[in-house]
Every structure is written in structure tokens, then in C-alpha cells.
C-alpha positions in Angstrom: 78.2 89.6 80.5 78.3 90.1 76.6 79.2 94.0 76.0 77.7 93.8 72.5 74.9 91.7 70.7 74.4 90.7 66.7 71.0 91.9 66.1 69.0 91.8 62.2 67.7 95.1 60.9 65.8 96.0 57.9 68.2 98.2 55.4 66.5 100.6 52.5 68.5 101.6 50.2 68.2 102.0 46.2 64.7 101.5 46.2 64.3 98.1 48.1 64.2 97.2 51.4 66.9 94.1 52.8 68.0 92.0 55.6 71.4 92.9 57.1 73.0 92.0 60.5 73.4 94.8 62.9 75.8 94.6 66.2 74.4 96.8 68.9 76.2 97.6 72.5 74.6 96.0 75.2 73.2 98.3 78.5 72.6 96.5 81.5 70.5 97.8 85.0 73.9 98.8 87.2 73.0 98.9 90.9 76.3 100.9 92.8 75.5 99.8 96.1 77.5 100.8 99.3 77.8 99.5 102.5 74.4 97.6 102.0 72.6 100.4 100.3 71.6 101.6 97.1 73.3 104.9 96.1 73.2 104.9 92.3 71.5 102.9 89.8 72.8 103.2 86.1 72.2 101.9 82.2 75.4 101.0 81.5 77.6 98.9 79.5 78.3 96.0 81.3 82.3 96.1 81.3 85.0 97.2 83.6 82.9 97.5 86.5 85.0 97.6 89.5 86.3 100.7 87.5 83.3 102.1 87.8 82.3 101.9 91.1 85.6 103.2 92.3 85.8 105.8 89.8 82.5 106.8 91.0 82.9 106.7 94.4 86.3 109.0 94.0 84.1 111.6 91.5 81.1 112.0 93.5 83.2 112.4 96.8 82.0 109.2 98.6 85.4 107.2 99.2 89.0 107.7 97.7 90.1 104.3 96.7 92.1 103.4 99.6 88.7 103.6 101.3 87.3 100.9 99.7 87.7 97.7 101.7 86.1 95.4 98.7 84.1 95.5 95.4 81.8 92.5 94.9 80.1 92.1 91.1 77.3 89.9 91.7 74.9 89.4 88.4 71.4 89.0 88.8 68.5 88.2 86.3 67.3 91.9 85.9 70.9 93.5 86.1 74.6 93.6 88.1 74.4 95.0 91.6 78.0 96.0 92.1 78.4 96.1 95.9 81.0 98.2 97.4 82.5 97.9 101.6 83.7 101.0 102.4 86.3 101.5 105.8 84.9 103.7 108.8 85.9 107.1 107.7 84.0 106.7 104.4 81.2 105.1 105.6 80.8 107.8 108.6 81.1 110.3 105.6 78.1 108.6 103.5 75.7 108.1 106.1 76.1 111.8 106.8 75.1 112.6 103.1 73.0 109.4 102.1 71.1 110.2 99.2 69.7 108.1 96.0 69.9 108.5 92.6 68.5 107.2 89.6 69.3 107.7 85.9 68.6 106.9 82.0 72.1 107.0 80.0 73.0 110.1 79.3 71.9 111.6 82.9 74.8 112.5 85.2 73.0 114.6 87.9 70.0 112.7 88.8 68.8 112.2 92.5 70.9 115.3 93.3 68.6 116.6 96.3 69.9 120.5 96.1 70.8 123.1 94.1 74.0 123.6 96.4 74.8 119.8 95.6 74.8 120.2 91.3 76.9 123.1 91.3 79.4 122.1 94.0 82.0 124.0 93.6 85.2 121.5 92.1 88.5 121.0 93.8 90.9 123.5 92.4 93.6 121.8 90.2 96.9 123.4 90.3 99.3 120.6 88.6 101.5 122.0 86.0 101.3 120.8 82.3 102.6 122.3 79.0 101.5 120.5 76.1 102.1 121.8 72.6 99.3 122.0 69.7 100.6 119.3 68.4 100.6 117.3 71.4 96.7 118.5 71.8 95.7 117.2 68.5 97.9 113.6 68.9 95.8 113.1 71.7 92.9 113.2 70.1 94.2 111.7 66.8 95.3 108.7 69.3 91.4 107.9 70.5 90.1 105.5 67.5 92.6 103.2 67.4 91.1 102.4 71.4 87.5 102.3 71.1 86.6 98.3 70.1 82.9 98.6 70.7 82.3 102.0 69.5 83.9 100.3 65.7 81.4 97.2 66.6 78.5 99.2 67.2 78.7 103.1 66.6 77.0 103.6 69.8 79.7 104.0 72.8 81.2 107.0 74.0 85.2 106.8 75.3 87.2 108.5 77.9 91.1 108.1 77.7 93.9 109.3 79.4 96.5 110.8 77.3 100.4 111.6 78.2 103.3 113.6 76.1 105.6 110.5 77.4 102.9 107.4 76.7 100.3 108.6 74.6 96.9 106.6 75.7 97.8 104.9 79.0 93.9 103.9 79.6 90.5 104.3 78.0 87.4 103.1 78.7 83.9 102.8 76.8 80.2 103.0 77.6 77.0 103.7 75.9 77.1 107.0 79.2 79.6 109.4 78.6 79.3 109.8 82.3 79.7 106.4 83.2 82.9 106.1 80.8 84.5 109.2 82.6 83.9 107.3 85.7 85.4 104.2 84.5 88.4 105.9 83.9 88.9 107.4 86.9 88.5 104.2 88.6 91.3 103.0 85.8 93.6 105.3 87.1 92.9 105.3 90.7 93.4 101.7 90.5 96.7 101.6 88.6 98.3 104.2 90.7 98.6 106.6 87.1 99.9 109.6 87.4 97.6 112.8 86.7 99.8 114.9 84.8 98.1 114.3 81.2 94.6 115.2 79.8 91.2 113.9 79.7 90.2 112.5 76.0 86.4 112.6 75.6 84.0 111.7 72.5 81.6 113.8 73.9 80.5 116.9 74.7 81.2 119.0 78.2 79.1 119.5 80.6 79.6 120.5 84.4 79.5 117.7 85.4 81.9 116.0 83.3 84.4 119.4 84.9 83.6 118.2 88.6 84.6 114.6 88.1 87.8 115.4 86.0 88.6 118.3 88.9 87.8 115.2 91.2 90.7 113.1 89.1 93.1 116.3 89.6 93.6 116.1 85.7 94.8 119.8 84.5 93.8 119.5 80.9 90.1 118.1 79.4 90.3 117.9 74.9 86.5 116.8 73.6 85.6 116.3 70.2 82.5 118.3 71.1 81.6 121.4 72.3 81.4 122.9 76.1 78.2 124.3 77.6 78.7 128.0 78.7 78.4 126.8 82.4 81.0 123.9 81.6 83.3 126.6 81.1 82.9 129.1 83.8 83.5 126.1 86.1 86.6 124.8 84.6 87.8 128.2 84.4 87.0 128.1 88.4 88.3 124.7 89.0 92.0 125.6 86.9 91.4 123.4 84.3 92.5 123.7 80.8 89.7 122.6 78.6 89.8 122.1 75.1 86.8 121.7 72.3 85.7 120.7 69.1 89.1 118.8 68.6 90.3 117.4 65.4 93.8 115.9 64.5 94.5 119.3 63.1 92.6 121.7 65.1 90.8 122.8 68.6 89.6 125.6 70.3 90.7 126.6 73.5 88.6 128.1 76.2 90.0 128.3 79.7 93.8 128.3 81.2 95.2 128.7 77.8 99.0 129.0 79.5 98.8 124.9 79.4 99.1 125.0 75.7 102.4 126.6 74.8 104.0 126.9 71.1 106.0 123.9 69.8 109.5 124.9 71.2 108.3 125.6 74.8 106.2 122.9 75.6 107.4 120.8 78.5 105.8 119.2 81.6 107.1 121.0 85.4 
């Protein structure tokens, strides 16, 4: 399925109204089904879904990937049921906690049935990682140059994974900034990355966003945006390092601020 569509729009400008083409990110009805059974259904963009549903099933706590026997991407004429075997142990696990959710882009903790269940506490993170200022801001500076249907469209958010050795080793795009963070983790899980480099994200942080990256084991988060105040009190919890409001030549820094050491001392343990 198409990831983006040429649409025509109406322009004003100078007075005068005109015709101009317009090409707009396609969002598709994503069913993440388990074992037979609904568990999530998304708007998303309809790319890299195998990612997804493994990145999801590693952030929300359902399977790690080994646990997943196969991922079947079956389209349909209202939307992609993506439809995910899980081994035994995983599938013991989900029956156990079955729940639904449903959600609009933009919505990463619908269908959560408790309060216990959205503010789970996250896995602590205790990798080591030392990256420089500089090293925080190439990271960020590195994220354009990987978002093809963000430059197409203007309407896709990205989540990359950024190393001192490699720079950006994978990215991946969606009109949810949710569903992109997911789609990286799946990236990752699937290629066997290593975690000892940051989270790149267009957007903004919220708690969510902490869980799944504590989920990943990733020690440092940079976003172009800001952090809610909860955001921060849980990656402060979860040992994360979370940057904000980058730019290629400035951040602020708001938790574990030992990651982020001056040029000479920099180094990864």
C-alpha cells in the first residue's frame, strides 16, 4: 500500500485564490492482532509493518521478539490486519492480561483498563553511554536527511536510532509519533542492533514515549520538542537520559545528565 497520495488543494495567496497539487501521507485502519485476537487497532501509516507489530509487542510487554513464531500482513478493503503467532510462554502471558485498545493517531494509551497499567513503572536502564554535546546535537542534525515522507508531505513524525560509531543506523516514519517509536523498536529488535545509542524523536515526550524507549533498554532519548513534567519524573525513574528542545546547536538536558560529558571525556563503557 501507497504510503503517500497526490491530492489538489486550493492555494490563496496575493490576493487570488489557485490550483496546486498537494502530496498528503496516507493513514490506513491497523488491526495488531495476536494469537487470533484483536489487541490494538491503530491509524497508521501503512509502511514497515512487521516493525511494528514486533516493536509493539516488545514495548507494551506482550512478547520479546524471539516469542514471536510469525507475522502475517494480510490487506483488507477497510484496512491491514497484521496478525501476529506468539510461542506458549507469550501466549500464556497475554491471555493472563487480554485487554483491547483502540486509538486515533496521536493516542498512545487508549484501552488501558487501570490507572496501575498507564503509569507502570519502566524497566530501569543501566547501560553506560557518554556522548559529548557535540555528539547530542549530530544526532539530531543527522534526522532530515532520513525522513522521505515527512519532505513529501510535512505530516510524518520520525524515530531514529543514533550511534557515536554509525550515526543513524535505523529510522522509521509515521503520521503517530507512537507508532514510529514502535516501528523502531521492532527495527532494532529485528536486526539484532545494539542499544548503546539514543532515541531521535520529532516530537514531543510523553510517558509513554519513556516506557517504550525504557522497554528498548536505550539510555539516552534527544527530541526536538519539549517533555511533559510527568515524562520526566519517569525517565529520571527509569535511568534514562532525556534530552529536549534539540537543535544542531543546542538542547536542554533534564535527567541523568552524567551521560553527557564535555568534549574530551566522552566515550562509550
Amino acid at each position: 500500500m501507497d504510503t503517500r497520495r497526490p491530492l489538489s488543494r486550493m492555494v490563496y495567496q496575493k490576493g487570488g485564490f489557485a490550483v496546486a497539487p498537494r502530496v498528503l501521507p496516507e493513514e490506513a485502519a491497523v488491526v495488531l492482532s495476536f494469537n487470533g485476537t484483536t489487541q490494538a487497532v491503530m491509524m497508521a501509516t501503512p509502511a514497515d509493518l512487521t516493525d511494528f507489530a514486533t516493536g509493539f509487542a516488545l514495548t507494551e510487554g506482550i512478547a520479546r521478539p524471539e516469542e514471536i513464531a510469525e507475522i502475517a500482513v494480510v490487506e483488507t478493503a477497510r484496512g491491514i490486519d497484521v496478525q501476529c503467532w506468539l510461542a506458549a510462554p507469550a501466549a500464556d502471558r497475554l491471555a493472563a492480561r487480554r485487554r483491547s485498545m483502540a486509538g486515533p493517531v496521536g493516542c498512545g494509551l487508549c484501552g488501558i483498563d487501570s490507572l496501575d497499567a498507564a503509569l507502570r513503572p519502566p524497566a530501569p536502564v543501566t547501560l553506560s553511554l557518554r556522548l559529548t554535546p557535540a555528539q547530542v546535537c549530530a544526532a539530531v542534525a543527522a534526522l532530515p536527511a532520513q525522513q522521505p515522507l515527512h519532505d513529501a508531505t510535512r505530516a510524518a513524525h520520525a524515530a531514529g536510532f543514533w550511534t557515536p560509531a554509525r550515526g543513524i543506523v535505523a529510522l522509521r516514519e509515521d503520521v503517530g509519533r507512537h507508532n514510529a517509536l514502535d516501528k523502531l523498536a521492532g527495527a532494532l529488535a529485528r536486526g539484532g542492533h545494539a542499544r548503546d545509542g539514543a532515541v531521535v524523536l520529532t516530537s514531543r515526550v510523553s510517558i509513554d514515549l519513556v516506557q517504550k524507549t525504557a522497554a528498548l533498554g536505550v539510555p539516552v532519548m534527544i527530541a526536538v520538542s519539549a517533555p511533559t513534567a510527568h515524562a520526566v519524573e519517569m525517565a529520571g525513574a527509569a535511568g534514562i537520559t532525556l534530552v529536549a528542545l534539540a537543535r544542531a546547536d543546542r538542547f536542554e538536558l533534564f535527567t541523568h545528565p552524567q551521560r553527557i560529558t564535555p568534549e574530551d571525556a566522552a566515550h562509550v563503557a
